[in-house]
Every structure is written in structure tokens, then in C-alpha cells.
N, C-alpha and C positions, 0 to 999 in steps of 0.2 A: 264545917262551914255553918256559919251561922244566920239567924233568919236577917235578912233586908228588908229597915223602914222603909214606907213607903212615902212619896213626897207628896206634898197639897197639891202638887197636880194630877197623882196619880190617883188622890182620893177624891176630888173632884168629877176626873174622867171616871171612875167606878162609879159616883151616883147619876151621872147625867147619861150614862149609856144604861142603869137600870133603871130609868125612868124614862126611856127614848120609845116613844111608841103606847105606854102604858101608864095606868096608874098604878103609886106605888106608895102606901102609907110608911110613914114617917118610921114606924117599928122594921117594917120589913127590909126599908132603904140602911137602917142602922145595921140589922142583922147581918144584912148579903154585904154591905159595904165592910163586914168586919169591924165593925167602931165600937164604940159607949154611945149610950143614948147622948151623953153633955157633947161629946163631941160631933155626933151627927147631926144634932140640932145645931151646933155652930156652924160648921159648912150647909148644911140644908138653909139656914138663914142668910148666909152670905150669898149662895147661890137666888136663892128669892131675888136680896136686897138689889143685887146686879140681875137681874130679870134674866136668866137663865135656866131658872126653876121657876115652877107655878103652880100655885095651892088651889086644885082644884077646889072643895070642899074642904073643909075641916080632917085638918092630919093626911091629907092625900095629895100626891107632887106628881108631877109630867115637867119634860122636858119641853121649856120652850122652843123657837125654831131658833132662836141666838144661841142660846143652850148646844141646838141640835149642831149649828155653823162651828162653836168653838169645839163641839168632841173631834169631830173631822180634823181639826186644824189640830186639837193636841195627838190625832190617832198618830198625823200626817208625821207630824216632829218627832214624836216617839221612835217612829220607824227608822228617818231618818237620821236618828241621832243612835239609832242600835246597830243599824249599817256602816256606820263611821268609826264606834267602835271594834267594828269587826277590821278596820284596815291596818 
């Protein structure tokens, strides 16, 4: 068995739930999220761009509360799209 990509929503939902509540520099969000720095910085900016993320300071991110609304909603669908695969 082999390892499973993971989908831009799934990498998404990983940096907006490790910035939920906290500050989290730009290095650490690439690290924990598993990425390259190029591609951290492209979802870190996209999330920005659509105010979902927010730079506090320089190189340091928090989840905005729309941020906070969409993880809910992708926690919610994840769920129930892993329950439907179980029928």
C-alpha cells in the first residue's frame, strides 16, 4: 500500500487548523503542514489573498474567523463524505 496525496483541500484544512487559535510563522506552518517552503508560501498566500489567513506581523499567520467558519465546514464534509464511503 502505498503513501496517498493529499488534496488542496486537505492541505488547506492542515494550515488553517494549525493556525486556529495561534500564531504560527511561516517556517513552522511549512514544516507541520509537511510541504516545501515554494509550496507553503503558495497556499499561505492564497489563503491570505481570500482573507482566510492573516499576517499578523511579518512571517507570522492566525486563522481568520472565515478561515475559522471554512475548517468547520471542510471538518463537517470530510466526515461526511468518509461515512458514505463506509456504506
Amino acid at each position: 500500500m502505498g503513501l496517498q496525496r493529499r488534496d488542496k483541500l486537505d492541505i488547506m484544512k492542515d494550515i488553517l487548523s494549525l493556525c486556529l487559535g495561534q500564531y504560527m510563522k511561516k517556517t513552522q506552518i511549512t514544516y507541520k503542514s509537511n510541504l516545501n517552503f515554494q509550496k507553503g508560501s503558495e497556499f499561505i498566500e492564497w489563503l491570505k489573498f481570500h482573507e482566510l489567513l492573516q499576517e499578523e506581523k511579518k512571517g507570522v499567520y492566525k486563522t481568520t474567523p472565515a478561515g475559522e467558519t471554512l475548517l468547520h465546514k471542510l471538518e463537517k464534509l470530510t466526515t461526511v463524505l468518509s461515512e458514505s464511503e463506509k456504506m
